[in-house]
Predicted model as a PDB file, atoms N, CA, C, CB and O in Angstrom, pLDDT in the B-factor column:
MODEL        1                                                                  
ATOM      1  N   UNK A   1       9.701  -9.584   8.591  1.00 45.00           N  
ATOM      2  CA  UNK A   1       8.702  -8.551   8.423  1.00 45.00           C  
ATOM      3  C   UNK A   1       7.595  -9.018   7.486  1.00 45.00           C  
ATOM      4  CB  UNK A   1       9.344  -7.273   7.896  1.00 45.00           C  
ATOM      5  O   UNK A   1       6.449  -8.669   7.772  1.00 45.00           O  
ATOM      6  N   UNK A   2       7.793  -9.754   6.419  1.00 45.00           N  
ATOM      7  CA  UNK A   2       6.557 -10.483   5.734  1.00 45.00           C  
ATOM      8  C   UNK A   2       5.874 -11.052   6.074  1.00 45.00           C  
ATOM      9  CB  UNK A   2       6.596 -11.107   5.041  1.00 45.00           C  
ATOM     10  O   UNK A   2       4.769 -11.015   5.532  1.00 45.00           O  
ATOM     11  N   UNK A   3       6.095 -11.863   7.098  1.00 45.00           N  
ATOM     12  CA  UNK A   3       4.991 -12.818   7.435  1.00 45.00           C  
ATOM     13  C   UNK A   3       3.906 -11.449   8.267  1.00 45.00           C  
ATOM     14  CB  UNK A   3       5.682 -14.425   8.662  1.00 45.00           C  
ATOM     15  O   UNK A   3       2.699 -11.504   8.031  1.00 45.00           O  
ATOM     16  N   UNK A   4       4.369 -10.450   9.078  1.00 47.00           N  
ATOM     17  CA  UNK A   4       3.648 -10.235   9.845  1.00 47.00           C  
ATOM     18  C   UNK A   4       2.552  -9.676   8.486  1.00 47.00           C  
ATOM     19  CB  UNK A   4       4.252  -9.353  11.112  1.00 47.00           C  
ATOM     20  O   UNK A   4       1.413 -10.122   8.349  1.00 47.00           O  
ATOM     21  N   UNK A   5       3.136  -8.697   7.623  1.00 49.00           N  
ATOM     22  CA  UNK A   5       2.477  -8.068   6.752  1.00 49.00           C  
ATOM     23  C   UNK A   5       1.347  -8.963   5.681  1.00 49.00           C  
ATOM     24  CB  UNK A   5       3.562  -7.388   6.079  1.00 49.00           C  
ATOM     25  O   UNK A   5       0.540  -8.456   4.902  1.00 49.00           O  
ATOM     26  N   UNK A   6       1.541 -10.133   5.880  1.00 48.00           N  
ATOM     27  CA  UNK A   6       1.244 -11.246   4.730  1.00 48.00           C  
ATOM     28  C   UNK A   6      -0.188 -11.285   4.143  1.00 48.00           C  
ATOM     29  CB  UNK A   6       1.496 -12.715   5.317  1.00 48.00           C  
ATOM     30  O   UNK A   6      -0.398 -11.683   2.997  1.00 48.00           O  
ATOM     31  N   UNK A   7      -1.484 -10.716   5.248  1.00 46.00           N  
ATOM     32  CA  UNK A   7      -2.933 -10.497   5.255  1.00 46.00           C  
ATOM     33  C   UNK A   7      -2.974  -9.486   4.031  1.00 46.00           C  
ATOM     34  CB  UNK A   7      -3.573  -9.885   6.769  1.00 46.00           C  
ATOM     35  O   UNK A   7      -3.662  -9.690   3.031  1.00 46.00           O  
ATOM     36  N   UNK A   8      -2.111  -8.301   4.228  1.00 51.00           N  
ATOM     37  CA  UNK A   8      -2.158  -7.355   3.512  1.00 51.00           C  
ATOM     38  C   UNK A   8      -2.066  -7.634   1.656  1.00 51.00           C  
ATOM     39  CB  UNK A   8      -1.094  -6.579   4.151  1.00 51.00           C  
ATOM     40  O   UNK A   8      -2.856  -7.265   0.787  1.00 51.00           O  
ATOM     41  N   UNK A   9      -1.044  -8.258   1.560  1.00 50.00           N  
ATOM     42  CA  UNK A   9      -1.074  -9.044   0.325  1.00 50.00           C  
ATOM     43  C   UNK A   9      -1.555  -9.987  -0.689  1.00 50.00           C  
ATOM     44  CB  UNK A   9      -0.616  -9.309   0.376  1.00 50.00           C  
ATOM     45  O   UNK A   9      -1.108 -10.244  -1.807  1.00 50.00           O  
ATOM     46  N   UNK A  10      -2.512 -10.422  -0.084  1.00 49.00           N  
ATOM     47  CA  UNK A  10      -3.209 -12.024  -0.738  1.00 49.00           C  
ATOM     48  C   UNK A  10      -4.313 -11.317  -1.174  1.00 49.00           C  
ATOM     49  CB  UNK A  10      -3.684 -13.559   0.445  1.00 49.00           C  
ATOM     50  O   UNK A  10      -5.383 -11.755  -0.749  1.00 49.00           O  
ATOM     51  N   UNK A  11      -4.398  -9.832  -2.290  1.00 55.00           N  
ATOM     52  CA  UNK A  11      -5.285  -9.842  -3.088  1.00 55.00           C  
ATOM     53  C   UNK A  11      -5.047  -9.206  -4.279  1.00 55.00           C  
ATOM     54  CB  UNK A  11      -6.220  -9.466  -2.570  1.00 55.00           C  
ATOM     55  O   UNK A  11      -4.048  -8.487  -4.314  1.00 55.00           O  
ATOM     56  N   UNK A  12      -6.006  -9.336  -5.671  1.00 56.00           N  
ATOM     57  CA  UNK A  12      -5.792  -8.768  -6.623  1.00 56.00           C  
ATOM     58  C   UNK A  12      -4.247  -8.133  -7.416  1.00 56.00           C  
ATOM     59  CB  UNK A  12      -6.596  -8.030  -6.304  1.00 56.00           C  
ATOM     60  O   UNK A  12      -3.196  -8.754  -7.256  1.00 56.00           O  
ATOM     61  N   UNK A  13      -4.290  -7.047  -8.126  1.00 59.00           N  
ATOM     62  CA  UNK A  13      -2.769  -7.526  -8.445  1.00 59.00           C  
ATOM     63  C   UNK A  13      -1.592  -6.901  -7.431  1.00 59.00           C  
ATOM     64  CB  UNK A  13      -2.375  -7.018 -10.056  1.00 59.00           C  
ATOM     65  O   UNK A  13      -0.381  -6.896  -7.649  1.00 59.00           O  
ATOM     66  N   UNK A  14      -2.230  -6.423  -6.365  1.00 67.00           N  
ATOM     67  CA  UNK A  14      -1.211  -6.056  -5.227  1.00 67.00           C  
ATOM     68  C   UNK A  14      -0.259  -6.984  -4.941  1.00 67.00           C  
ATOM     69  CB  UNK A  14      -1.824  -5.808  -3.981  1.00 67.00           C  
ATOM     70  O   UNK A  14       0.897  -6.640  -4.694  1.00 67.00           O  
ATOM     71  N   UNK A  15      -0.667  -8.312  -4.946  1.00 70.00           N  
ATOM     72  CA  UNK A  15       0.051  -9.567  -4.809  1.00 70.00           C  
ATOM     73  C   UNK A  15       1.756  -9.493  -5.475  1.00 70.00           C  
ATOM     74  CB  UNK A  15      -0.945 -10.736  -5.650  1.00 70.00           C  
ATOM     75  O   UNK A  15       2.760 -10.153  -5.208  1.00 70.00           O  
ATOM     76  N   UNK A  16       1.459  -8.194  -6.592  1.00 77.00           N  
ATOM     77  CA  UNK A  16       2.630  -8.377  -7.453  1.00 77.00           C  
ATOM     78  C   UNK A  16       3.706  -7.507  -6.721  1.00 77.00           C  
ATOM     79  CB  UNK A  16       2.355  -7.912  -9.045  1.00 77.00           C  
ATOM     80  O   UNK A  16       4.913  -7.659  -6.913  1.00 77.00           O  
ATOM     81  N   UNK A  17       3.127  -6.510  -5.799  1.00 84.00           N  
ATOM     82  CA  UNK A  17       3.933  -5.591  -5.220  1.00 84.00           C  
ATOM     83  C   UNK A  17       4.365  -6.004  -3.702  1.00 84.00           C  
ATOM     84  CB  UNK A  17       3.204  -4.280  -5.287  1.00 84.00           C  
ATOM     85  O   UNK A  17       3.561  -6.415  -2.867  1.00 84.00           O  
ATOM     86  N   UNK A  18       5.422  -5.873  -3.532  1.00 87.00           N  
ATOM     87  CA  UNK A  18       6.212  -6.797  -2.387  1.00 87.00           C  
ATOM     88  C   UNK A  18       5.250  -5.663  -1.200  1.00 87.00           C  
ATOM     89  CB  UNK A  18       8.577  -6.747  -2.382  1.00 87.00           C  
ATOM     90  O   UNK A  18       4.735  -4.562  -1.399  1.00 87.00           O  
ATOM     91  N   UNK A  19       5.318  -6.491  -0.020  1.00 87.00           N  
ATOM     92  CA  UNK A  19       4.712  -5.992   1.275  1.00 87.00           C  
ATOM     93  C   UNK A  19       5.696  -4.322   1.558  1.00 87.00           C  
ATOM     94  CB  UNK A  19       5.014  -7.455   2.733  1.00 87.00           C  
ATOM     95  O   UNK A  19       5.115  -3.246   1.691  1.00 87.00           O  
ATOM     96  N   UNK A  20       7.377  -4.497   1.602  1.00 89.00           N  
ATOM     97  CA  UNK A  20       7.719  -3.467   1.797  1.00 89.00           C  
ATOM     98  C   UNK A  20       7.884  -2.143   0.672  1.00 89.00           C  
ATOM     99  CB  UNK A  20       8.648  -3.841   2.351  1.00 89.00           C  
ATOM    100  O   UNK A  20       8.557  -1.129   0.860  1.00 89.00           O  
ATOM    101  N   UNK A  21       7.122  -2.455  -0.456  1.00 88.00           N  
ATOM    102  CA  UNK A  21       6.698  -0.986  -0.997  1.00 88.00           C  
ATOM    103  C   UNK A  21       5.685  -0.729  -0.868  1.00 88.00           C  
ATOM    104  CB  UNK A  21       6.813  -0.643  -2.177  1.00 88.00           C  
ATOM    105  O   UNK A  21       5.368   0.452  -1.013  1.00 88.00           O  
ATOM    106  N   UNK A  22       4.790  -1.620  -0.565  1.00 90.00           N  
ATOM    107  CA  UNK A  22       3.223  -0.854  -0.201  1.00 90.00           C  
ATOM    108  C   UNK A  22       3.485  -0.463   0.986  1.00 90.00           C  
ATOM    109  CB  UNK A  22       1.744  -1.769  -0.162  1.00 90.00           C  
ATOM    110  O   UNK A  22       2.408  -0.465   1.582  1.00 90.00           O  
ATOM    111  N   UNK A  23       4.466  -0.061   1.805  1.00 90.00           N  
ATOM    112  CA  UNK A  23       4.488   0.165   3.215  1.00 90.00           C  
ATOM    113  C   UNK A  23       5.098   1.790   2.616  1.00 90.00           C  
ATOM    114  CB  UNK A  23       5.585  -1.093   4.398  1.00 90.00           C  
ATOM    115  O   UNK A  23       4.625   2.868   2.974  1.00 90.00           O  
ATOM    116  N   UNK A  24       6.293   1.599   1.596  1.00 88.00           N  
ATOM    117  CA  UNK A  24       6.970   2.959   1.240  1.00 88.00           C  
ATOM    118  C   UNK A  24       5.995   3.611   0.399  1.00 88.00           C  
ATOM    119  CB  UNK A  24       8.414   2.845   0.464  1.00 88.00           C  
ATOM    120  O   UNK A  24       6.235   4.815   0.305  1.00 88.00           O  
ATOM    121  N   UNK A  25       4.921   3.211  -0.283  1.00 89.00           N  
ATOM    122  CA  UNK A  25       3.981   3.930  -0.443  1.00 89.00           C  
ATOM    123  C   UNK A  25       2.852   4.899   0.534  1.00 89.00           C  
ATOM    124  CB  UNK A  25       3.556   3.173  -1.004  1.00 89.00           C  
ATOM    125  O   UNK A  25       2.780   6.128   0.566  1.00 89.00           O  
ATOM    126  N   UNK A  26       2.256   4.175   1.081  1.00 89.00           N  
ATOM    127  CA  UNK A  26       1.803   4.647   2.477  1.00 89.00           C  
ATOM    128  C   UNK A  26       2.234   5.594   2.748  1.00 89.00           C  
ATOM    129  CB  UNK A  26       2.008   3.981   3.492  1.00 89.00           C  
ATOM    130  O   UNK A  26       1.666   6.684   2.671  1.00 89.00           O  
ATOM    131  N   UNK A  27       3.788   5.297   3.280  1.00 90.00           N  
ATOM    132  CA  UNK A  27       4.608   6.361   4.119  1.00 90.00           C  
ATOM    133  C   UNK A  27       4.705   7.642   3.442  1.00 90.00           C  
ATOM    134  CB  UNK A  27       6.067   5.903   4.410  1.00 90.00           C  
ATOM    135  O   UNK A  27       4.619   8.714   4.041  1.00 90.00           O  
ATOM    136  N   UNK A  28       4.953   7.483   1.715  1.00 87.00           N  
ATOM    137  CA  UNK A  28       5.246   8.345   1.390  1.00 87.00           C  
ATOM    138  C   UNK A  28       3.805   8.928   0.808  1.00 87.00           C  
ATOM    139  CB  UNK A  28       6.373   8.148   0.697  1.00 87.00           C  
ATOM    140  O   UNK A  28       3.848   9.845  -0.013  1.00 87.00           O  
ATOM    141  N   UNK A  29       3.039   8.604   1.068  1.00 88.00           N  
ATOM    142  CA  UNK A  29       1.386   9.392   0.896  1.00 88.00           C  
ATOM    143  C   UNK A  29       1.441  10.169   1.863  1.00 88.00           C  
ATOM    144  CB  UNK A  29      -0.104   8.493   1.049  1.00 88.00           C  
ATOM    145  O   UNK A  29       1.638  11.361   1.627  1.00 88.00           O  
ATOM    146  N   UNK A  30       1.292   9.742   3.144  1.00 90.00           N  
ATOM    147  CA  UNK A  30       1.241  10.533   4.662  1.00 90.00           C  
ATOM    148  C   UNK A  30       2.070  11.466   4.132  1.00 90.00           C  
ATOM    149  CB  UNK A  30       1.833   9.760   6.222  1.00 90.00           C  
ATOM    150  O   UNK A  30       1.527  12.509   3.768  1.00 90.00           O  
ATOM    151  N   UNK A  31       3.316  11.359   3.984  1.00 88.00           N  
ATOM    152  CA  UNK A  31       4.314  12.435   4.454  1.00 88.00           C  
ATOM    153  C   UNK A  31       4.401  13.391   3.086  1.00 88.00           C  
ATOM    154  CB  UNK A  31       5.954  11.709   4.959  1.00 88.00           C  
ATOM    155  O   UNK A  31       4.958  14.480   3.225  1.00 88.00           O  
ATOM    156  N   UNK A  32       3.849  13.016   1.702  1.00 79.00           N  
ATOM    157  CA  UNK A  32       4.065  14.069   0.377  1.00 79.00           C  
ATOM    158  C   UNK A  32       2.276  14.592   0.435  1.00 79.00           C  
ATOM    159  CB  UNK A  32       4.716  13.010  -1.571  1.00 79.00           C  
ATOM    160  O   UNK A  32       1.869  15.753   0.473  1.00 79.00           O  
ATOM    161  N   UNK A  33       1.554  13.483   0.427  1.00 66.00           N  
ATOM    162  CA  UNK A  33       0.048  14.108   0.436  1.00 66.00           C  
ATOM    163  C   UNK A  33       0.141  14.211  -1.272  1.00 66.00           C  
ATOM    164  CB  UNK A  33      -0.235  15.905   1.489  1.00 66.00           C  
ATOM    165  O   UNK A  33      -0.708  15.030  -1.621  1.00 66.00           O  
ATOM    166  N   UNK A  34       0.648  13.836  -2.089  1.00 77.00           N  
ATOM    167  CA  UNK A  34       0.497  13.915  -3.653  1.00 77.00           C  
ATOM    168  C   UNK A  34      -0.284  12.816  -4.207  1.00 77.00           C  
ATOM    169  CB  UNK A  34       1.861  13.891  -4.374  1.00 77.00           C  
ATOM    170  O   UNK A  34      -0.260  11.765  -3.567  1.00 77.00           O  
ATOM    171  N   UNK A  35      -0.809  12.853  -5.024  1.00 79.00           N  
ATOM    172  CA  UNK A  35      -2.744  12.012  -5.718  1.00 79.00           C  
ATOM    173  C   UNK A  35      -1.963  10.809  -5.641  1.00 79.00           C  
ATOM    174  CB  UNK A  35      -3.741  12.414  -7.893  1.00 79.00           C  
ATOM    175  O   UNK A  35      -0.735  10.821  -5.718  1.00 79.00           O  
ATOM    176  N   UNK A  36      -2.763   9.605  -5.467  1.00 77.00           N  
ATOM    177  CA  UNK A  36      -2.610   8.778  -6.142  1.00 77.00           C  
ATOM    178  C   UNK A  36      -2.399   8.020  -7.517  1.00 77.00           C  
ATOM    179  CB  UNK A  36      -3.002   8.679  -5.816  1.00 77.00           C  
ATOM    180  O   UNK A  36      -2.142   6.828  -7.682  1.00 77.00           O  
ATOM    181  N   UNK A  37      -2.591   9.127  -8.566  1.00 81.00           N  
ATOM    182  CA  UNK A  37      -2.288   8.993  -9.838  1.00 81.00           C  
ATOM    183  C   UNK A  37      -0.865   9.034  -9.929  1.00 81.00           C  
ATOM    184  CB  UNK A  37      -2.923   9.933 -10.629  1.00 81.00           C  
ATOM    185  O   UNK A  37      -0.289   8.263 -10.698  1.00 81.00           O  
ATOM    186  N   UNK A  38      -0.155   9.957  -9.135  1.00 84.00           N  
ATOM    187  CA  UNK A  38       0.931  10.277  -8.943  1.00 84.00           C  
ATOM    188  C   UNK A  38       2.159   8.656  -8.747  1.00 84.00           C  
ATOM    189  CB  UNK A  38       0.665  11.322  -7.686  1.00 84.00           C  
ATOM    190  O   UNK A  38       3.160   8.287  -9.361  1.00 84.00           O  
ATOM    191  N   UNK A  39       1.251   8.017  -7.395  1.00 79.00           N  
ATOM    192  CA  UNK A  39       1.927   6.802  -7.131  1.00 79.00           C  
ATOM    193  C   UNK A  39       1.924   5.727  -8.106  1.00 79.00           C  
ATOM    194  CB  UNK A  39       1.457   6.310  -6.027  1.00 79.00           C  
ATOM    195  O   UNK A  39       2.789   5.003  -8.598  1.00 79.00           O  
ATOM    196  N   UNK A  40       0.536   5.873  -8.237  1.00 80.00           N  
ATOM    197  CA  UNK A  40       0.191   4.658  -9.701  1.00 80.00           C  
ATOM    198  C   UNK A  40       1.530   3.887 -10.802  1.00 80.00           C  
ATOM    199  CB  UNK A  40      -0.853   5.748 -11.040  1.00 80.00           C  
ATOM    200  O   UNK A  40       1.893   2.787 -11.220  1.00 80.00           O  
ATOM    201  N   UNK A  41       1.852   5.194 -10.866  1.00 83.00           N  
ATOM    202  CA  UNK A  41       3.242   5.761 -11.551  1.00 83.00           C  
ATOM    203  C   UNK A  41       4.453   4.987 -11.510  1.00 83.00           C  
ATOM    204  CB  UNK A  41       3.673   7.019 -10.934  1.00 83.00           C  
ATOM    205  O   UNK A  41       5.204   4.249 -12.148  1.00 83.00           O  
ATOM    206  N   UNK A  42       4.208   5.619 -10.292  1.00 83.00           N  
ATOM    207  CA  UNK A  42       5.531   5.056  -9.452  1.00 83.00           C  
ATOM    208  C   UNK A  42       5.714   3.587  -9.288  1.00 83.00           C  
ATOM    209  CB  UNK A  42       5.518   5.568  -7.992  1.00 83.00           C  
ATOM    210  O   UNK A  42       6.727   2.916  -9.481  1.00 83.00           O  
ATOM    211  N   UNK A  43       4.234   3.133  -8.792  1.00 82.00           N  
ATOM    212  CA  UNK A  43       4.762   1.970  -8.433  1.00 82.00           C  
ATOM    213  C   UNK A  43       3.761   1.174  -9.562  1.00 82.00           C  
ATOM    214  CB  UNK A  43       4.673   1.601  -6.696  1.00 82.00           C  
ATOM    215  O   UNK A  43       3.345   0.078  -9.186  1.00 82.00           O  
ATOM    216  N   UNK A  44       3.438   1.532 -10.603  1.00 84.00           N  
ATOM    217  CA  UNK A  44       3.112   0.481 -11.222  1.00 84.00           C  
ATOM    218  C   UNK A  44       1.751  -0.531 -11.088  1.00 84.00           C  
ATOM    219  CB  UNK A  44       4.110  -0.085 -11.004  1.00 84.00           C  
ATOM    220  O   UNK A  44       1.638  -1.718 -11.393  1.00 84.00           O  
ATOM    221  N   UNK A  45       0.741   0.441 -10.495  1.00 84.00           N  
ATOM    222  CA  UNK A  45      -0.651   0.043 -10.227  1.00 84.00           C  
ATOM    223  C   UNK A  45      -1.646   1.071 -10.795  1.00 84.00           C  
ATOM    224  CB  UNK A  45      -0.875  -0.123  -8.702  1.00 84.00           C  
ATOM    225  O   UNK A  45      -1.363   2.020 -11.525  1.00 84.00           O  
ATOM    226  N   UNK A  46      -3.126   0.642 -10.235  1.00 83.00           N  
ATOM    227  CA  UNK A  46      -3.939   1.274 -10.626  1.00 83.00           C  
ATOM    228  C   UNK A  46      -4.656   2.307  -9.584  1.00 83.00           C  
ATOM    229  CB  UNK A  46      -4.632   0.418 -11.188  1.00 83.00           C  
ATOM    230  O   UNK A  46      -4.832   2.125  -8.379  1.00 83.00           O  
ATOM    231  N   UNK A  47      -5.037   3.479 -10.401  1.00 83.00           N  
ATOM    232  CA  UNK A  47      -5.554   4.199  -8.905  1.00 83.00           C  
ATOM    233  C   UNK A  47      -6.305   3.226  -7.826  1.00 83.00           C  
ATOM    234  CB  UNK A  47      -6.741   5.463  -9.246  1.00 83.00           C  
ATOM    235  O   UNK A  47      -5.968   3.319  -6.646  1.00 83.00           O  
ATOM    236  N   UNK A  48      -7.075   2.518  -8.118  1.00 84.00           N  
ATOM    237  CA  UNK A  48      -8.075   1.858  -7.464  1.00 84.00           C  
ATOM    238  C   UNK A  48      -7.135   0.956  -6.937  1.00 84.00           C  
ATOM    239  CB  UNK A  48      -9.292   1.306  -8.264  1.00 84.00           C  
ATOM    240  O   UNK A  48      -7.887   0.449  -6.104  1.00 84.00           O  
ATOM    241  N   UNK A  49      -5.899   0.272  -6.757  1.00 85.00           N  
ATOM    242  CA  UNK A  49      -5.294  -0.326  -6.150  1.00 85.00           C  
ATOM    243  C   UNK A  49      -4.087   0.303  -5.089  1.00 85.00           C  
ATOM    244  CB  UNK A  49      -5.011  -1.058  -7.020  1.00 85.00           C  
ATOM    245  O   UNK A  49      -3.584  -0.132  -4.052  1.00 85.00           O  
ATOM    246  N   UNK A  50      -3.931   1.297  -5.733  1.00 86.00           N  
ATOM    247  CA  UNK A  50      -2.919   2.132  -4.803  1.00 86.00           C  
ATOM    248  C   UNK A  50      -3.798   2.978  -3.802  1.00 86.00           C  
ATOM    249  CB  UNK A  50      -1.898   3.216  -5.743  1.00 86.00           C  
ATOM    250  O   UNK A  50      -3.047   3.378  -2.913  1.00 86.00           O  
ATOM    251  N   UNK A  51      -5.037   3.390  -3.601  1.00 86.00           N  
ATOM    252  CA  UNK A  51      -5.986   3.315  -2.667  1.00 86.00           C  
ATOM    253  C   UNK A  51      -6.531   2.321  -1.654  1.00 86.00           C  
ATOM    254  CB  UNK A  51      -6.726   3.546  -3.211  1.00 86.00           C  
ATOM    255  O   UNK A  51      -6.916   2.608  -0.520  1.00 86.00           O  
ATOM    256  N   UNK A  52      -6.516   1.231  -2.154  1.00 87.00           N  
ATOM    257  CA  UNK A  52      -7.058  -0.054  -1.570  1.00 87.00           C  
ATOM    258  C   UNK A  52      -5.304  -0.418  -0.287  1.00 87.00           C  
ATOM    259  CB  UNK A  52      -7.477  -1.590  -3.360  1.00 87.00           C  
ATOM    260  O   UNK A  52      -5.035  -0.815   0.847  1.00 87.00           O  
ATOM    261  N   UNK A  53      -4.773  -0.024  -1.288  1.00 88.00           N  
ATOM    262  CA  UNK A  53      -3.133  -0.615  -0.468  1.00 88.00           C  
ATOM    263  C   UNK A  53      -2.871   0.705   0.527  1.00 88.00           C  
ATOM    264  CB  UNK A  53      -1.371  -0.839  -1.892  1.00 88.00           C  
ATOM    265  O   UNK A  53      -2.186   0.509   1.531  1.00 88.00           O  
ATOM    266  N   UNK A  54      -3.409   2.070   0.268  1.00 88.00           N  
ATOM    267  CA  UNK A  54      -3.435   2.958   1.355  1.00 88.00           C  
ATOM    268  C   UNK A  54      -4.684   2.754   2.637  1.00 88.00           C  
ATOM    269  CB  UNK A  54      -3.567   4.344   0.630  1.00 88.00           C  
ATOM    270  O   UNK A  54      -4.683   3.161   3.799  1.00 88.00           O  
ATOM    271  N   UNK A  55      -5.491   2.120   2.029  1.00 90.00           N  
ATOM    272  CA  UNK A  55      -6.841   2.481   3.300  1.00 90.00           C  
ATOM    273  C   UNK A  55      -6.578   0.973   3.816  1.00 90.00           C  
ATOM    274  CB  UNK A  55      -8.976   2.900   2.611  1.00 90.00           C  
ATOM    275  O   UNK A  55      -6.605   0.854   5.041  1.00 90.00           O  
ATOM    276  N   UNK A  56      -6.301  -0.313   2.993  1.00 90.00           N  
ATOM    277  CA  UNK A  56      -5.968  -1.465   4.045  1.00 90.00           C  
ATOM    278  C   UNK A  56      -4.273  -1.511   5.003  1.00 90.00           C  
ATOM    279  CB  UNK A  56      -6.082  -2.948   2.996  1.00 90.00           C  
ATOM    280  O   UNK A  56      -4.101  -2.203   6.007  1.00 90.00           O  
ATOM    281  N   UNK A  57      -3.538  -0.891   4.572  1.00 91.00           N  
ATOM    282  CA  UNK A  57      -2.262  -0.346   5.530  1.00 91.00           C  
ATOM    283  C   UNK A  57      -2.480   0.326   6.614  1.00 91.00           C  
ATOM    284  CB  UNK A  57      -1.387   0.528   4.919  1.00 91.00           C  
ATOM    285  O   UNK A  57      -1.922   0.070   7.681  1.00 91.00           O  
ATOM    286  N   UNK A  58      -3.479   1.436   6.406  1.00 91.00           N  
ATOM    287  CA  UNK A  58      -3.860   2.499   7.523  1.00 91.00           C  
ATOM    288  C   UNK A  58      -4.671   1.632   8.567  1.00 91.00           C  
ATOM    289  CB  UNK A  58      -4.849   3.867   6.898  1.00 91.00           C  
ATOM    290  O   UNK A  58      -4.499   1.840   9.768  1.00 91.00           O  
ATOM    291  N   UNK A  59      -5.672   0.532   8.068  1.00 90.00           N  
ATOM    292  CA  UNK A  59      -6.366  -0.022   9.049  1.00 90.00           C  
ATOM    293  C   UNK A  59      -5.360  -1.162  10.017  1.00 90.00           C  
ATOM    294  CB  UNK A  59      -7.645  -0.687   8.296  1.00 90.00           C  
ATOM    295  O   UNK A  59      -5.247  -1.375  11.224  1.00 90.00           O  
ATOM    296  N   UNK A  60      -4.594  -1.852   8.506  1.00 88.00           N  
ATOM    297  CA  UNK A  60      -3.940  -2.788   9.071  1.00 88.00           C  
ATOM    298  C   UNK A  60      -3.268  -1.914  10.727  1.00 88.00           C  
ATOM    299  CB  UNK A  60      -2.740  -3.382   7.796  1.00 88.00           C  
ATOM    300  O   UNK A  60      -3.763  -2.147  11.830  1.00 88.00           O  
ATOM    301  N   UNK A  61      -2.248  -1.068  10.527  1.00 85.00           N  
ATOM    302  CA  UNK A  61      -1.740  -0.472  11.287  1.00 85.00           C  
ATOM    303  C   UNK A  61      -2.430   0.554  12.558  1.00 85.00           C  
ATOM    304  CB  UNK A  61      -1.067  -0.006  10.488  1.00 85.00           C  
ATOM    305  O   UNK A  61      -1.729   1.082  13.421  1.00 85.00           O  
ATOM    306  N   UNK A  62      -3.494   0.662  12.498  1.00 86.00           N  
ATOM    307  CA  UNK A  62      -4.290   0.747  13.697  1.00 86.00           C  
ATOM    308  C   UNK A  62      -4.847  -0.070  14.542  1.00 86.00           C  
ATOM    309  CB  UNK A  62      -5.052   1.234  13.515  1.00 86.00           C  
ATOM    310  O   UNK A  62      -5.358   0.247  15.616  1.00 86.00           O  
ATOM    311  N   UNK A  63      -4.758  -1.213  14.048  1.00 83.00           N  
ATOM    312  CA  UNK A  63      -5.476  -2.759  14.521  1.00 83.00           C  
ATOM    313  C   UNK A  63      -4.393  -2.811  15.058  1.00 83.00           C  
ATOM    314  CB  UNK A  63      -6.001  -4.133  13.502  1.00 83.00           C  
ATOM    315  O   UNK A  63      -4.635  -2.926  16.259  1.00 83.00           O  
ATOM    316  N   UNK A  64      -2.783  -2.788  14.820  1.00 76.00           N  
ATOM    317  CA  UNK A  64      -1.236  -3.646  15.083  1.00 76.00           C  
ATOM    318  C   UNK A  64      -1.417  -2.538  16.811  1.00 76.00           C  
ATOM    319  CB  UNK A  64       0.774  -3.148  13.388  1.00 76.00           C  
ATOM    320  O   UNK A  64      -1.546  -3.031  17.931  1.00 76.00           O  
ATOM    321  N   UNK A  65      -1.377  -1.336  16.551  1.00 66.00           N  
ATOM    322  CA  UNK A  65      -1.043  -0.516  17.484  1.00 66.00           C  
ATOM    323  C   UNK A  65      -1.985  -0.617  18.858  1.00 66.00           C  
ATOM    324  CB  UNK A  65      -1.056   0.784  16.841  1.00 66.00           C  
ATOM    325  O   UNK A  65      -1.759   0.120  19.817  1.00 66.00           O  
TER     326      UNK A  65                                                      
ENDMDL                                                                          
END                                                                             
């Protein structure tokens, strides 16, 4: 599953967060709809990165489909 995800990763400090939690992030944006300050949190980023890892997932995954 990494390699396919691998584009997604090669920037800024997202690099630090493995491909399959920026995916359980995502998922769990769609499905809670709670701020991104919220995730930040969680996973240990910055708003401005836990945005960047939601809007390049959403594209990534419309391009895959």
């Amino acid at each position: 599953m990494t390699d396919v995800l691998e584009p997604i990763t090669n920037f800024c400090a997202i690099k630090n967060l493995a491909a399959e939690n920026q995916l359980l992030l995502v998922l769990c944006k769609l499905l809670g709809a709670l701020a991104f300050k919220d995730y930040t949190f969680r996973f240990g980023l910055s708003s401005e990165d836990a945005s960047r890892i939601f809007k390049n997932w959403i594209n990534f995954l419309h391009f895959k489909h």
